[in-house]
C-alpha positions in Angstrom: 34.6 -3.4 96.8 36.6 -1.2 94.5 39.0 1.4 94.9 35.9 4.2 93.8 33.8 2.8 96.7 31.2 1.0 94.0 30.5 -2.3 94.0 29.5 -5.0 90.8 26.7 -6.4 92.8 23.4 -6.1 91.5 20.8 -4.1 92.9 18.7 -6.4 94.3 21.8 -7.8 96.4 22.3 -4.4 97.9 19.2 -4.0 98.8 18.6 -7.3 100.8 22.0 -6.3 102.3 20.8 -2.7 103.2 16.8 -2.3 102.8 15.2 -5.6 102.9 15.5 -5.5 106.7 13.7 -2.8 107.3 11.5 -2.5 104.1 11.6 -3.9 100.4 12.4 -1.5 97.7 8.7 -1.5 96.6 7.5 -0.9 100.5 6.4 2.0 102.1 8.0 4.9 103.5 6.3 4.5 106.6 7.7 1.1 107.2 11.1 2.1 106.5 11.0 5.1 108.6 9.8 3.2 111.6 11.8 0.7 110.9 15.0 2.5 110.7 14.3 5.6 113.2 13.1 3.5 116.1 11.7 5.0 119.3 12.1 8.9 119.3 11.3 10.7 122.2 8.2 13.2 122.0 7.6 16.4 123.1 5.0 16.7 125.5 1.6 18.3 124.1 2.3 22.1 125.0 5.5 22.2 123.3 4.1 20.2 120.2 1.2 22.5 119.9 3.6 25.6 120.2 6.1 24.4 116.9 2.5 22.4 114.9 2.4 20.0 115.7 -0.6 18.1 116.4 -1.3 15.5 119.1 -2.7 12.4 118.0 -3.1 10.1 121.4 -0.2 8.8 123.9 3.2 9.4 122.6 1.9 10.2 118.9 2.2 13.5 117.0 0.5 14.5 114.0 3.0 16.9 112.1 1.0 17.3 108.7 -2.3 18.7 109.0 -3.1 19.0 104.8 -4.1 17.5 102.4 -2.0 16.2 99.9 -2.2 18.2 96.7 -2.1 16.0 92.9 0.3 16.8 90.2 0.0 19.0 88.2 1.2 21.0 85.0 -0.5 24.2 85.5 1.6 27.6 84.8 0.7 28.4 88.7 1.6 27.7 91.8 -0.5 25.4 93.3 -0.7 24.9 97.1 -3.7 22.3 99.4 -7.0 24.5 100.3 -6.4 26.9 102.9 -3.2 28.0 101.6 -2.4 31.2 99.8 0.7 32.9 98.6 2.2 36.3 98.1 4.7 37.1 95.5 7.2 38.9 97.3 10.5 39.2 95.2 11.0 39.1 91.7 13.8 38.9 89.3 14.1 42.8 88.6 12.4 43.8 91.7 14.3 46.9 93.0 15.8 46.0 96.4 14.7 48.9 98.0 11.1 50.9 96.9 13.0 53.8 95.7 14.9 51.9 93.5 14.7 51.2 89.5 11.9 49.1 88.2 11.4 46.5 86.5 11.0 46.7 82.7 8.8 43.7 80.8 11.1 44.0 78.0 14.3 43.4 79.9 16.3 46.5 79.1 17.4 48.0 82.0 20.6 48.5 82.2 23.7 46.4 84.1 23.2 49.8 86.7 20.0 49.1 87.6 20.2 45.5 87.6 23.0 46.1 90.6 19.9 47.5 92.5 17.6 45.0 91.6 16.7 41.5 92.5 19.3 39.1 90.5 18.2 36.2 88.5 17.4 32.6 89.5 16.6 32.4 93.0 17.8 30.1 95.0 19.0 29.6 98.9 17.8 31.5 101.2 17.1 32.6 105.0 15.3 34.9 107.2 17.2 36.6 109.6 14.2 38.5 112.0 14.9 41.6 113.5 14.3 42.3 117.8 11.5 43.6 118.4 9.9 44.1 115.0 7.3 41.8 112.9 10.4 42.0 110.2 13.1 40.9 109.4 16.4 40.9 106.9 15.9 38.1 103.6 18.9 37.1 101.9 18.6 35.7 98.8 21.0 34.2 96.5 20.9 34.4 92.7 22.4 31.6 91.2 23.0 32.3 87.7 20.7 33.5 84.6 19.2 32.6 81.7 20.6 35.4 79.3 18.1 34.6 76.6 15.6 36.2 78.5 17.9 38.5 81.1 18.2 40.8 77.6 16.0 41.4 75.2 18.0 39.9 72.0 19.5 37.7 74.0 23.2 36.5 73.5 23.3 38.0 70.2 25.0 41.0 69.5 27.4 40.2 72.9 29.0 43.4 74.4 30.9 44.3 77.5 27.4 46.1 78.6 26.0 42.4 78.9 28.4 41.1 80.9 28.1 43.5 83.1 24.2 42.7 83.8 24.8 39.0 83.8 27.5 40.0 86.2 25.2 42.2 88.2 22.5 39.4 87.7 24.6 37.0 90.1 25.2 37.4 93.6 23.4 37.7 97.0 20.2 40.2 97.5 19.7 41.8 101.4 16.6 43.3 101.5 14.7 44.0 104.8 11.0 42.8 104.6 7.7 43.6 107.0 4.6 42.3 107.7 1.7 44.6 108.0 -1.7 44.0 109.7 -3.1 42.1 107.0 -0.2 39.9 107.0 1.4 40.9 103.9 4.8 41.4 103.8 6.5 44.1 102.0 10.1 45.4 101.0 10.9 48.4 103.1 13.2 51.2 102.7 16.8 50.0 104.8 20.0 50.5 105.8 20.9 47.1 105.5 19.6 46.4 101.7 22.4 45.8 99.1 23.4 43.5 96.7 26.7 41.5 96.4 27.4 40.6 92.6 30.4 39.5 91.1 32.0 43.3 91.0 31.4 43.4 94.7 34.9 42.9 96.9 35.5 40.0 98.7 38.5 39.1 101.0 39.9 35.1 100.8 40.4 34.0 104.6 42.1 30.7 105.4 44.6 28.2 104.5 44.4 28.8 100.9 44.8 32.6 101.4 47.5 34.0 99.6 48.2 30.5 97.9 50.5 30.8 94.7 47.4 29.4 93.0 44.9 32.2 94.1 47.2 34.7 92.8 46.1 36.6 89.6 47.5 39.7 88.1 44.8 41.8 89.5 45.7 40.5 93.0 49.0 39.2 92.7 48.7 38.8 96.6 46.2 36.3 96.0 43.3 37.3 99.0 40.9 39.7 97.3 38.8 38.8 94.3 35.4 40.6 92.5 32.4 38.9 93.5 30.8 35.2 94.5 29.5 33.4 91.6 26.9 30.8 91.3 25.1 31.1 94.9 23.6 28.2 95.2 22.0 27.3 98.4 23.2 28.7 101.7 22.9 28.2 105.8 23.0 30.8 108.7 25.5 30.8 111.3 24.7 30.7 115.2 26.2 34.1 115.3 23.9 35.4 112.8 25.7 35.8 109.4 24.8 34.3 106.0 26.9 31.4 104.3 26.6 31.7 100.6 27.7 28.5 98.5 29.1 28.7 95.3 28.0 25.8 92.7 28.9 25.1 89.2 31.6 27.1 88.3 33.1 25.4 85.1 31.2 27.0 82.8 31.7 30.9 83.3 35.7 30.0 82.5 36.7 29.2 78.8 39.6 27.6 78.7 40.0 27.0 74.9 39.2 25.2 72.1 41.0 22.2 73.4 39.8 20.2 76.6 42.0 20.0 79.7 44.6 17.1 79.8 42.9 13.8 81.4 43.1 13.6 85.2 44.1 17.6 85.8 42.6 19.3 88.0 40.6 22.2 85.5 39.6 18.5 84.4 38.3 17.0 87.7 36.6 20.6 88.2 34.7 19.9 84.6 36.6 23.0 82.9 35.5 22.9 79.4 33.0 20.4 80.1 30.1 22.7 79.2 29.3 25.8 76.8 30.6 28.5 78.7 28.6 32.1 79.3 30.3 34.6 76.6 32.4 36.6 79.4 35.4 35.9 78.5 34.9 37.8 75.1 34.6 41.1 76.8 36.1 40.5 80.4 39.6 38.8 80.0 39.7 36.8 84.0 37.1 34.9 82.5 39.6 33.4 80.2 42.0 31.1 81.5 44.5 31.6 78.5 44.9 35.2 80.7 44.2 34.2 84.0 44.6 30.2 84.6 44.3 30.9 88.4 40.4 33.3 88.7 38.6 30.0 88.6 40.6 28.6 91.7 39.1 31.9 94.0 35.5 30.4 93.1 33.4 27.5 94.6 33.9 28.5 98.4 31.5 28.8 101.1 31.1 32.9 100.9 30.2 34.5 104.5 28.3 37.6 104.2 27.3 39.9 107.5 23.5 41.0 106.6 23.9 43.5 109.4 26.4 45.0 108.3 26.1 46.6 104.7 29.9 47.7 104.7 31.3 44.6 105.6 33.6 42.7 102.8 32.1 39.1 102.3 34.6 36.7 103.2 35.5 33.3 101.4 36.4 30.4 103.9 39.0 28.4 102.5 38.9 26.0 105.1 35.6 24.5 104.3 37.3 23.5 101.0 36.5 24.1 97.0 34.1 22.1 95.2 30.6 22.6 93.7 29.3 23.7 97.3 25.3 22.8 97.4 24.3 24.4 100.5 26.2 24.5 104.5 24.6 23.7 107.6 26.4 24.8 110.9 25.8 22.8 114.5 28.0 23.4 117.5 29.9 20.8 118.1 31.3 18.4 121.1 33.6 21.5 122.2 31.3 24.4 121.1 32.9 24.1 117.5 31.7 24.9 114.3 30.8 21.9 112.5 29.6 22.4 109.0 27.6 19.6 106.7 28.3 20.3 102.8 27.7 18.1 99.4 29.4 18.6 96.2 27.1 18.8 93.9 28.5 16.2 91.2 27.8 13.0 89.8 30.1 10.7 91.5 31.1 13.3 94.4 31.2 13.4 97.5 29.9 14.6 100.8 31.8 16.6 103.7 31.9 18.5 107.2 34.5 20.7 108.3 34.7 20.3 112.7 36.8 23.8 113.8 39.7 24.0 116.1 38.2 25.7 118.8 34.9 26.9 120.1 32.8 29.3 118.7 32.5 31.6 121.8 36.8 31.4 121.4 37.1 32.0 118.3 34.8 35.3 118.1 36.1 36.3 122.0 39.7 36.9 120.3 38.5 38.0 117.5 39.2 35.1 115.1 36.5 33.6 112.2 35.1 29.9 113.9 35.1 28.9 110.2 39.0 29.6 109.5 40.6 27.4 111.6 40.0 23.7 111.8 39.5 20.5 109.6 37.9 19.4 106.6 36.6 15.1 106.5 34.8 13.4 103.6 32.5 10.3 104.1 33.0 6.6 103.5 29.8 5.1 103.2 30.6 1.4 104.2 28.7 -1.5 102.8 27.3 -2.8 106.3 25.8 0.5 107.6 28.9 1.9 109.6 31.3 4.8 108.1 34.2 7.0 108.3 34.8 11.0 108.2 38.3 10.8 106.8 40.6 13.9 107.2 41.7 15.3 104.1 45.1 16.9 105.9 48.3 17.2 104.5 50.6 14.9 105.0 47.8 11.9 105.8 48.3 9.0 103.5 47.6 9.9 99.7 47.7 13.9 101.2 51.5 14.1 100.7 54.0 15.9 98.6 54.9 13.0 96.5 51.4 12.7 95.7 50.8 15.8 94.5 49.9 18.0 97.4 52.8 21.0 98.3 50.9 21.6 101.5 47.5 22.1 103.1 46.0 25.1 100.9 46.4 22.2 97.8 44.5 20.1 99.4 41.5 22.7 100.1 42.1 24.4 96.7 41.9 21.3 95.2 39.3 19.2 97.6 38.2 16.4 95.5 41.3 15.3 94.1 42.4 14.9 97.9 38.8 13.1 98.3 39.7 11.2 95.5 42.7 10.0 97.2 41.6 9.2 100.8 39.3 7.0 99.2 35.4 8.8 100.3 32.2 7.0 98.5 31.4 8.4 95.2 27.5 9.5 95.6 24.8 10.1 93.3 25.1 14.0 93.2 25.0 15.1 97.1 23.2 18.3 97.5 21.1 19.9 100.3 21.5 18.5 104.3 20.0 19.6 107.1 20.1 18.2 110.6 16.7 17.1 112.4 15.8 19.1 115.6 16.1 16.7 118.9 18.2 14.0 117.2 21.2 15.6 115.3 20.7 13.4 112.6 21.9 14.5 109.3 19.9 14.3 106.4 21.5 15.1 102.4 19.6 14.8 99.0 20.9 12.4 96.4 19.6 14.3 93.2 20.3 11.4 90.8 23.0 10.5 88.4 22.0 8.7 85.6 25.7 7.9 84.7 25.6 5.5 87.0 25.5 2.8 84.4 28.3 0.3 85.9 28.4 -0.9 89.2 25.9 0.5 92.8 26.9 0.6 95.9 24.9 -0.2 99.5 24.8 3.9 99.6 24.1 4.3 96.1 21.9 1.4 95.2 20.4 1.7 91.9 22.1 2.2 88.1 20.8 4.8 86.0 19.3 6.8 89.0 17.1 8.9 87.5 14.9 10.1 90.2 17.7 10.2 92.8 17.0 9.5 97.3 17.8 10.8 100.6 20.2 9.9 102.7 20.5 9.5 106.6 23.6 9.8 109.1 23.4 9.1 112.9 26.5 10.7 114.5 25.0 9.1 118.1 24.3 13.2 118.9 28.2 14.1 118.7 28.4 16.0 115.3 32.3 16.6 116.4 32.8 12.2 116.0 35.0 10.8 113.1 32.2 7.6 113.1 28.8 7.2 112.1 25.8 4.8 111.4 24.0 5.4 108.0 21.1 4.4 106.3 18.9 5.3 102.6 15.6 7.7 104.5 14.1 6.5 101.2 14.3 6.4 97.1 12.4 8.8 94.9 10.4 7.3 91.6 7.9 5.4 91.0 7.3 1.8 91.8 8.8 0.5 88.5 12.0 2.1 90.0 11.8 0.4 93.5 10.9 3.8 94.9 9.8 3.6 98.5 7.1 6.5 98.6 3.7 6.3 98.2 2.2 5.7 94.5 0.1 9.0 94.7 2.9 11.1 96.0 5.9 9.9 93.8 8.1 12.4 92.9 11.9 12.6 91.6 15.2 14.4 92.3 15.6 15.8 95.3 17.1 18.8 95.6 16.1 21.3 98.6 15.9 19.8 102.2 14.7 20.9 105.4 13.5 20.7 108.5 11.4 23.1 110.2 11.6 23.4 113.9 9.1 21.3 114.9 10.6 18.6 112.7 8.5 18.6 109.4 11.0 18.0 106.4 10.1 19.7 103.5 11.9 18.3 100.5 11.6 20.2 97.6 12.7 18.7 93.4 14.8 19.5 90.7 14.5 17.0 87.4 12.5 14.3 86.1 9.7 13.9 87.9 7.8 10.2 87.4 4.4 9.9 86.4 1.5 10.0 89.1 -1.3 7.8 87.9 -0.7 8.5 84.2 -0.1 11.9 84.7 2.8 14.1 84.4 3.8 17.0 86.7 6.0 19.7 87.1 8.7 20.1 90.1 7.0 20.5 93.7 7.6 20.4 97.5 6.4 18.0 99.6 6.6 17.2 103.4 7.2 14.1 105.6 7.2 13.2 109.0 10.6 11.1 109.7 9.3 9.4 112.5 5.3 8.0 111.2 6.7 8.2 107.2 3.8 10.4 106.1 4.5 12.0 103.0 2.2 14.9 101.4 2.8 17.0 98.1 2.0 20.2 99.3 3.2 22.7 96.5 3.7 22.5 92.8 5.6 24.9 90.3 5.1 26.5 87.1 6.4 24.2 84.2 10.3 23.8 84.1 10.8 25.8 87.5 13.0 24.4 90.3 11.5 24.8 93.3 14.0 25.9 96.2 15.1 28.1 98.7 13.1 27.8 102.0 12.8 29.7 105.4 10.5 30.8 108.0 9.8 33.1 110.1 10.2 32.1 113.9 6.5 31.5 114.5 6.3 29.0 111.1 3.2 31.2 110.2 4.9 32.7 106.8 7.2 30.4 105.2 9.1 32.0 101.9 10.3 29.7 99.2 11.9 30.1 96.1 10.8 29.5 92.2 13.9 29.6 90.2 14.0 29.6 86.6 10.1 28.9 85.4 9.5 29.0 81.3 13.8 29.0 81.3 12.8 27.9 77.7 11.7 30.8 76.5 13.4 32.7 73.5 13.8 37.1 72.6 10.8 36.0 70.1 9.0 34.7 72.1 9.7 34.7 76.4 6.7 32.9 77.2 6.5 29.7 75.2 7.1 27.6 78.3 5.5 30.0 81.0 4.2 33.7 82.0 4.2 33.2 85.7 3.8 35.3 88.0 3.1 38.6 86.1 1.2 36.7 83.3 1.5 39.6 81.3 1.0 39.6 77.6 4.2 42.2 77.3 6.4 40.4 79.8 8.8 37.3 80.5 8.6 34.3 83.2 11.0 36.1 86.1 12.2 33.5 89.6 10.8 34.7 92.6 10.2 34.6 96.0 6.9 34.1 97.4 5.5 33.6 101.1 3.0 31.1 101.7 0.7 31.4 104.5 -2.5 29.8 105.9 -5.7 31.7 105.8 -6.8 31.0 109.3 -3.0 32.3 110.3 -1.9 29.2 111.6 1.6 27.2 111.1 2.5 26.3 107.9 2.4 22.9 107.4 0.5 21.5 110.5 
């Protein structure tokens, strides 16, 4: 083993070690599942009927009732017979009925764009209000694509265009109903708004008032302009929204010169890409000015959707890194425990266990999300591993070794990873916890720079089409110890992918589980070939405890498809389609795709849609 967790054995060592027991690399996901799950205990028929799922003799369920779709490459969305879907939210769509509209040509102006839907939909959840057939959607916009958020583009760049990309970011509220036809429409509300990155929001936590958060807008280093790069996102069992904020290395330029090797702007990838133009017309974009604004982003951003006056709240306690999504469970004590990935080649996946219970916290009026400590996982070779506490003044966490006091260590979250020695994984992004068991699930995207050396956890070089990941805390999510296993590899067959050949898809992205236990997985990258044929990112689901697998929806070409939530009943179901035709150019926005308007004026927009079947029944069973 080496001191980055990877190992020089060769795939096919690792996976006798880790898969051949249960299934080979070329088996089937049904045989690994069963193999690995063992005996789950069912509901009885009543209750499976009530959540979809269908009964299929003694002891057996039948969660998928569709028909697997094929690939496709269609500028559509395509969805199995029976299915139908309603666009609900576009990119531009005003946020309220009263408010601006939309214009094909993409002028409206950074003012009406703050009253709008942002750009590039991703996370999201449904928060259903007492009494009604409604409910409050939030929806986070994760960044944009300014060669069509303008209509020149990024020529001719100017302090007005910052100001819409700014107002293109963010977190939409928008209150939604259903009428009697069961089409669901934005409603006039007291609790719409939109948080952008001019909105105010107040740092909370360790790192609060941190020398390093201090900038010389807020020299006092807790209140900074906006969340930025929302990725994906997680409710809270007292009914608030947790935002997460991604990639944030490229809205920060920090010259013409890289940062020096092993800093942390470097570890953070500072310079790494081509960053928006911001920093030409808004100077804390620039770190030549303001070296500190990019340490007050890539926190996990609570927002109260009940509450339109509230001030969204960054939780430094839950650490800084590339935050992918954040799932909350009560723990062992009635804590707040929090699953989160960094999404990163090489990083790392985390939970954050609070201090005291949730009822505690909230009784004396304290945040359950302030107050408690952050781990990172050690995948071990033999199935076991380790949350290991990144606290100051643990081994590696101390001052000699770089780490003044605990706020360092959150502020700067995977160097202290780094240094307690977690397992470098193959880009961790969504988890989500099954219903009954408690095990965690977490994508693996991919990382094709794996060109060295695998490990049991990440068990294949150049992994292009990424896998999922399973951890079984033994139902105590507050435990430092856990068993862990690969749920399966995405590809093909020529990749040792252990999915069916007809439903082979790549990268991982989205995960979750509904509550009668279907996990929809959704993709973001290369897909593989199906039967000589290419298609574009979908969402498929699988039963964890048979292995069935089903495509159920594809995209429009070069969309991600993400974001997904339900309404209690599981009889709408509202997903995402971020970034379709993102190739598209001021000359001409619809080289690559027209969805949804398809107009011959007009520009591919993300959007939310609802899916629902035409008998009325549960999505998905």
């Amino acid at each position: 083993m080496r001191p980055d967790g990877t190992s020089s054995r060769s795939i096919s060592e690792l996976a006798q070690h880790r898969l051949s027991r249960r299934t080979a690399l070329a088996g089937g996901l049904a045989t690994a599942a069963a193999s690995f799950f063992g005996t789950v205990a069912r509901p009885e028929a009543a209750a499976a009927a009530e959540a979809g799922a269908t009964v299929g003799g003694p002891g057996m369920r039948r969660l998928l009732g569709f028909p697997a779709i094929p690939p496709s490459v269609a500028d559509q969305v395509v969805l199995p017979p029976g299915y139908q879907y309603q666009l609900l939210f576009p990119w531009g769509h005003p946020i309220v009925p009263s408010g601006p509209a939309f214009t094909e040509d993409a002028s409206n102006s950074a003012e009406e764009q703050a009253q709008q839907a942002g750009d590039q939909h991703d996370g999201m959840w449904f928060f259903p209000l007492k009494g009604k057939r409604s409910g409050l959607l939030c929806v986070n916009h994760e960044c944009t694509t300014e060669q069509l958020l303008h209509p020149d583009g990024r020529a001719n760049w100017s302090p007005e265009k910052t100001a819409k990309s700014l107002a293109a970011h963010g977190v939409s509220v928008i209150e939604i109903e259903q009428d009697r036809d069961g089409q669901w429409h934005l409603v006039e509300s007291k609790f719409a708004r939109r948080v952008t990155m001019t909105t105010p929001a107040e740092i909370t936590g360790p790192a609060a008032g941190h020398p390093l958060l201090r900038t010389s807008a807020d020299p006092d280093g807790v209140r900074v302009l906006g969340t930025l790069n929302n990725c994906a996102s997680g409710p809270t069992p007292w009914d608030t929204y947790l935002t997460c904020e991604e990639t944030i290395n490229k809205y920060f330029y920090f010259g013409q010169e890289p940062p020096p090797a092993g800093s942390a702007e470097d570890r953070y990838g500072i310079g790494s890409e081509n960053p928006y133009p911001w920093h030409t017309t808004d100077a804390r974009f620039d770190m030549r000015a303001e070296p500190n604004e990019y340490n007050r982003f890539g926190w996990v951003v609570e927002i109260d959707p009940f509450d339109p006056s509230s001030t969204p709240k960054k939780r430094t306690a839950l650490g800084r890194m590339e935050h992918e999504n954040a799932v909350v469970v009560r723990g062992s004590r009635g804590e707040a425990v929090v699953y989160m990935g960094d999404d990163t080649q090489f990083d790392y996946f985390y939970k954050f266990v609070g201090a005291e219970s949730i009822n505690k916290a909230r009784k004396h009026g304290r945040s359950p999300l302030d107050d408690g400590t952050l781990y990172v996982a050690r995948f071990e070779e033999d199935g076991t591993g380790r949350w290991l506490p990144l606290v100051h003044g643990e081994p590696g966490l101390t001052e000699a070794d770089g780490f003044a006091d605990q706020a360092e260590v959150l502020i700067h979250t995977r160097l202290a990873a780094d240094a307690v020695g977690a397992t470098p994984m193959d880009r961790p992004e969504w988890c989500t916890v099954q219903p009954g068991t408690g095990a965690v699930f977490f994508t693996c995207t991919n990382n094709t720079a794996r060109t060295e050396s695998v490990n049991a956890a990440n068990p294949r070089l150049n992994n292009r089409f990424g896998h999922i990941m399973k951890i079984d805390e033994g139902g105590d999510p507050s435990t430092e110890k856990f068993a862990w296993d690969v749920f399966l590899l995405a590809g093909d067959q020529a990749s040792g992918a252990t999915v069916p050949a007809d439903q082979a898809f790549g990268s991982p992205d989205g995960l979750w589980f509904d509550a009668a236990g279907r996990l929809w997985i959704q993709t973001d990258g290369t897909q593989p070939m199906v039967n000589g044929a290419p298609q574009n990112n979908q969402m498929l689901a699988a039963d964890p405890d048979t292995g069935d697998i089903r495509r159920f929806l594809v995209g429009p070409p070069r969309c991600e498809v993400t974001g997904i939530t339900s309404t209690p009943d599981g009889r709408s179901l509202f997903v995402n389609i971020q970034h379709p035709g993102d190739s598209g150019t001021p000359a001409n926005p619809r080289v690559s795709s027209n969805w949804p308007d398809f107009s011959a004026t007009g520009r591919p927009r993300s959007a939310t849609i609802v899916i629902t079947r035409e008998d009325g029944g549960v999505v998905g069973a």
